[in-house]
N, C-alpha and C positions, 0 to 999 in steps of 0.2 A: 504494500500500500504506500502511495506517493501523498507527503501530506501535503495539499496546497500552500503556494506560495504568503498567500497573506493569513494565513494560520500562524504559519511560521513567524512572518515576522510581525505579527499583533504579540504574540507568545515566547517570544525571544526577551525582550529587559526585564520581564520576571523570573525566568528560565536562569541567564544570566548571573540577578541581582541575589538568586535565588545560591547558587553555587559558590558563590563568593561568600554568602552569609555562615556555610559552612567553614568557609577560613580559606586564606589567600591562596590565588592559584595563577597559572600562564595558560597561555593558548592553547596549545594541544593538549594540557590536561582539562580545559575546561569543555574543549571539542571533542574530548574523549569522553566526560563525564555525561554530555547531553547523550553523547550514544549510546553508553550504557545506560540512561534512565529510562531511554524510550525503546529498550529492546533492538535498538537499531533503525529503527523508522525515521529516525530523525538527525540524517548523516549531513550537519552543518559542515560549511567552508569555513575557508579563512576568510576568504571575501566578503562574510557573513560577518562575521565574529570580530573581526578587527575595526573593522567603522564603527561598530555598536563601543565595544569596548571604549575607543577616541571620543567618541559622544557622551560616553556617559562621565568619561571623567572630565570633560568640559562642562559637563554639567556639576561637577562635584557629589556624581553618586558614588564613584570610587575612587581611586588613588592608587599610583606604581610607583615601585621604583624596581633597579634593573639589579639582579642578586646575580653573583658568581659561585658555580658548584664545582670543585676540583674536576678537574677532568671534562669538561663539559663547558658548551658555551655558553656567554650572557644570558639569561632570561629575563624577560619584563614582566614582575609579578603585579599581580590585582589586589586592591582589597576592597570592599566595601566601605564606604563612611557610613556616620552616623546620619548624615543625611540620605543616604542610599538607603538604608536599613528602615529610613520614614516613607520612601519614594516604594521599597516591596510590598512595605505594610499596606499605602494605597492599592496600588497595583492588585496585592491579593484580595483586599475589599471588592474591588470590580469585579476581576474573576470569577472570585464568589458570586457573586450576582449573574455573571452572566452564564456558568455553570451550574446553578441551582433553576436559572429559569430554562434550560435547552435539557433538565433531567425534565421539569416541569409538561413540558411541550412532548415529553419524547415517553414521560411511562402513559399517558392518555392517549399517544396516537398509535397509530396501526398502520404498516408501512403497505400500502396500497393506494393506487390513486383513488382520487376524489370522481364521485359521479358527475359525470358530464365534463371531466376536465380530463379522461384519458383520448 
């Protein structure tokens, strides 16, 4: 299953905001983390992931700085601020909302067309 494009990225800065809150990370592990949560359905780019990332820390949801591991090159790690941590807390209020009304709309209907509309 191919999850639509603007799923994705309505569901991306929470996703994000969301992986970070469990404590600082870099790119491919945070690319790797989406993939493991969604079983694989949701094989993010960098192309994806790095604007997002630049945006948010213009916005001051998070914060990097670049850590050196023996043997290994540079990486530019993430963190959350405590303004990011206000910015999920939103974010999951709406969700909530809009995930409580699509269970809403979805245990009352019955997947077949409507009369006179197939």
């Amino acid at each position: 299953m191919k999850v639509a494009k603007d799923l994705v990225a309505a569901s991306a800065t929470p996703m994000v905001l969301g992986i970070l809150a469990e404590g600082e990370s870099y790119g491919y592990a945070i690319l790797k983390r989406i993939n493991e949560l969604s079983g694989g359905e949701l094989a993010w780019t960098e192309g994806l992931l790095y604007p997002l990332l630049h945006r948010l820390e213009r916005l001051g949801h998070v914060e990097s700085t670049w850590q050196s591991v023996t043997g290994e090159r540079r990486r530019k790690y993430y963190r959350v601020t405590e303004q990011g941590l206000a910015e999920l807390a939103e974010q999951r209020r709406q969700w909530d909302t809009v995930v409580d009304t699509l269970k809403e709309l979805w245990l009352g209907a019955t997947v077949r067309p409507q009369e006179g509309l197939a």
